[in-house]
N, CA and C atoms as an extended XYZ file, in Angstrom:
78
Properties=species:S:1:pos:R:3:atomname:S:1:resname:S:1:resid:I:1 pbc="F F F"
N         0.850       -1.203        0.000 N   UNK     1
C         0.000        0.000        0.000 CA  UNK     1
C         0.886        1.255        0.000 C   UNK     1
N         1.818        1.119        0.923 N   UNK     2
C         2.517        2.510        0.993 CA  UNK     2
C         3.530        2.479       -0.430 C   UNK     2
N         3.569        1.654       -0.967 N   UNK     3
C         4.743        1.822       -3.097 CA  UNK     3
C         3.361        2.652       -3.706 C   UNK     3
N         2.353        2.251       -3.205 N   UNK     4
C         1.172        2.547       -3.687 CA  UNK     4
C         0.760        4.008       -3.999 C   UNK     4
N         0.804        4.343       -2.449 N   UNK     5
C         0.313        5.727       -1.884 CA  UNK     5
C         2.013        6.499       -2.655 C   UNK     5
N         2.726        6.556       -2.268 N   UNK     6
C         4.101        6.970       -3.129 CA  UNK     6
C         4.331        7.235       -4.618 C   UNK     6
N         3.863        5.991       -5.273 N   UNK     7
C         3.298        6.472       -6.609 CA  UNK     7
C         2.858        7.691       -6.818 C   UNK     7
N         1.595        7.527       -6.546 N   UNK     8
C         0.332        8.638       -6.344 CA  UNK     8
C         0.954        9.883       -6.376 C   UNK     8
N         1.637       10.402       -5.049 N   UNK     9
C         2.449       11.542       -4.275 CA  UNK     9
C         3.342       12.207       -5.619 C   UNK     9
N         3.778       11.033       -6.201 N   UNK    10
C         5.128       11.186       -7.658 CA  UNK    10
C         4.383       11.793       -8.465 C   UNK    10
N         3.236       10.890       -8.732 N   UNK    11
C         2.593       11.281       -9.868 CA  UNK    11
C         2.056       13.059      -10.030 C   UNK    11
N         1.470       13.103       -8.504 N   UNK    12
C         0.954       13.919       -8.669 CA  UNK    12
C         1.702       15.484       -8.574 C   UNK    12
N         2.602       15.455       -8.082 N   UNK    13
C         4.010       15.910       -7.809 CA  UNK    13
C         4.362       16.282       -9.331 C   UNK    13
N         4.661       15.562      -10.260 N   UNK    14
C         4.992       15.352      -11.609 CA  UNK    14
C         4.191       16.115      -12.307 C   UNK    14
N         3.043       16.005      -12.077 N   UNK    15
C         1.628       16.856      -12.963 CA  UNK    15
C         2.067       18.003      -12.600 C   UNK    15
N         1.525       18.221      -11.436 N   UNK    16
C         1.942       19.804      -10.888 CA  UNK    16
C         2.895       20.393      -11.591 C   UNK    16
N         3.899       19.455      -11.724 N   UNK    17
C         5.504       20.296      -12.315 CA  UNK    17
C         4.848       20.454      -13.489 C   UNK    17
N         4.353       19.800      -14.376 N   UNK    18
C         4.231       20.108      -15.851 CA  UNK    18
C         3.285       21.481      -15.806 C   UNK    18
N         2.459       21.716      -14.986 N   UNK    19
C         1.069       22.521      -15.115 CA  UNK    19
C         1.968       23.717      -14.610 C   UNK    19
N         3.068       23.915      -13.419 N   UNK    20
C         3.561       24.819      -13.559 CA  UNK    20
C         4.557       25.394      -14.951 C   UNK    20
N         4.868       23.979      -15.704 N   UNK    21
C         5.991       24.856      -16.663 CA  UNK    21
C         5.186       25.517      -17.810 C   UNK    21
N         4.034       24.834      -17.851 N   UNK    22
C         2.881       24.764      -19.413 CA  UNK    22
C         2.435       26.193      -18.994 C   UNK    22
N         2.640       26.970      -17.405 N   UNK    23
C         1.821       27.958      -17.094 CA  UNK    23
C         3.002       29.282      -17.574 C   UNK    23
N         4.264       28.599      -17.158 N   UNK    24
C         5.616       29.403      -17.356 CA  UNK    24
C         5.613       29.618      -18.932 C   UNK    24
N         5.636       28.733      -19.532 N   UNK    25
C         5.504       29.067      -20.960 CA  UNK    25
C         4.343       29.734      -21.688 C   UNK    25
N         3.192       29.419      -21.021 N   UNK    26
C         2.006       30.319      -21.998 CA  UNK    26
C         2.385       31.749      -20.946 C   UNK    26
């Protein structure tokens, strides 16, 4: 459960980063 919950944390961690750079660039 917790590789699980960690994933998740990455993933969502990861998005964020993109949504901040996609925000940096437009």
């Amino acid at each position: 459960r917790r590789r699980h919950v960690l994933a998740f944390l990455l993933m969502k961690r990861v998005r964020l980063q993109l949504w901040d750079d996609a925000a940096a660039s437009a």
